[in-house]
N, C-alpha and C positions, 0 to 999 in steps of 0.2 A: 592859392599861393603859387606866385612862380618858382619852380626848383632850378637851380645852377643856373641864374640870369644874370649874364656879367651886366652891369649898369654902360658902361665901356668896351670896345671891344676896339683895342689899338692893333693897326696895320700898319707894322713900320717893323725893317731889315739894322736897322743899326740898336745893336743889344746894349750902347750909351746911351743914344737918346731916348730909347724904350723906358730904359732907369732913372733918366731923370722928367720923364714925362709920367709916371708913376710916384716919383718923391714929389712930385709940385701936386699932384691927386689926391694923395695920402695926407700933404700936409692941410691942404684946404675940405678935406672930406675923409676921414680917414675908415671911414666901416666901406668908403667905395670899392663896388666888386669890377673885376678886371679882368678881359682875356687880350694875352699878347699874340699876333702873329706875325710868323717874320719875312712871306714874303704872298704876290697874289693869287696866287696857287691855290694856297694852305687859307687862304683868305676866302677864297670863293669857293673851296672844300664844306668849308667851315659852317660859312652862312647857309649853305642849299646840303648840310648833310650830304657830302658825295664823300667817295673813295674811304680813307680810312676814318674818315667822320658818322659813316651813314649807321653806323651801330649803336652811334652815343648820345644821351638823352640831355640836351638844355635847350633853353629858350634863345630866341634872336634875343641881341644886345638891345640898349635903348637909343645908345648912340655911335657913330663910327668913325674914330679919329685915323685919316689915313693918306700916308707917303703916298707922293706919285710914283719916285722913283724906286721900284721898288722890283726885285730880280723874279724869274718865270712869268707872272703875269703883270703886269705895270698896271700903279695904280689907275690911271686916267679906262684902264679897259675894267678892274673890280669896278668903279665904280658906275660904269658904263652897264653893265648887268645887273651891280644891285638895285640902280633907276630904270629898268626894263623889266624888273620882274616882280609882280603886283605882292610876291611875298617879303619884299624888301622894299620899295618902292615909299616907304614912308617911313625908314629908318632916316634921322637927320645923318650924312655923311659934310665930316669938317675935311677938308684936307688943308693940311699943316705938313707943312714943305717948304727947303730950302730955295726953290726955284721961283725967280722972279718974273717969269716968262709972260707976258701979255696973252699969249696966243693960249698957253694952258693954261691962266687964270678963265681967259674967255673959254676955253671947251670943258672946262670943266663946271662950271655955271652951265651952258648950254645943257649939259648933259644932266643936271640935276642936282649939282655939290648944292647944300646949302651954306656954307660959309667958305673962304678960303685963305687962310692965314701964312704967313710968310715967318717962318722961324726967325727970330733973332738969335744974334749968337752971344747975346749977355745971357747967361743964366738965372740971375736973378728976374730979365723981362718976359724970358721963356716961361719960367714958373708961375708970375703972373699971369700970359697971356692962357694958360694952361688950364689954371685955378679959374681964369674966367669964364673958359668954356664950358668947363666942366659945371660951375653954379649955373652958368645959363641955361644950358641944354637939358639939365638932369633937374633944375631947381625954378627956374623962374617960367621958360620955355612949357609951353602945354602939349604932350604929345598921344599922337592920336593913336587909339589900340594900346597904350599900353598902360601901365602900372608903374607912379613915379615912386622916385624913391620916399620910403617915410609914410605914406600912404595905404596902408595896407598891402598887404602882396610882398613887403621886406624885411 
């Protein structure tokens, strides 16, 4: 059995859209387990156990939904490590971001993103696109090394 395995592990700096990226979670999956972080510091703390992390016992997430823009370390560089380090390197990372930007859609693919979603600002499309990620990655998606949800291990 995995102990303290968030299913999710959201990196995003805005404590609204954190809220309602968890109310669209809950509504479409409501036992799903969650850790929030708010900026990529605390993000990359997190994931490799460093600094005030390295004392504390949980498992990596299954999936990592994560802001580019995001304060101390920016997302495009988390994600830039967590695909160069074979301890993370097959966690699915979504980035879900307001930025429309060509150039960071492409570097972020290059470097490994598997999905890259462009926030809307209807909330009700938000929650959908949310709820869809969350079925697909955690429910329909086959993921490698780990333990889906519902399956033993939850």
């Amino acid at each position: 059995m995995i102990i303290n395995q968030p299913e999710i592990l959201l990196i995003e700096d805005s404590e609204y859209e954190a809220e309602l990226t968890f109310k669209a979670l809950k509504a479409k999956m409501p036992a799903i387990r969650y850790h929030h972080l708010r900026n990529g510091e605390e993000a990359l703390q997190y994931l490799f156990k460093e600094g005030p992390c390295s004392d504390r016992s949980y498992s990596l997430p299954l999936v990592v939904i994560l802001d580019l823009d995001l304060p101390k370390t920016r997302g495009i560089e988390v994600l830039k490590v967590m695909k160069s380090d074979p301890r993370t390197k097959s966690i699915p990372v979504i980035i879900v971001t307001v930025s429309t930007s060509e150039e960071e859609m492409q570097q972020a693919y290059t470097l490994g993103a598997n999905s890259f979603v462009i926030k809307p600002m209807n909330f009700l499309k938000f929650s959908l696109i949310i709820a869809d990620i969350a079925n697909y990655w955690l429910l329909v998606n086959d993921l490698p090394n780990y333990t889906k949800p519902g399956q033993g291990g939850f």
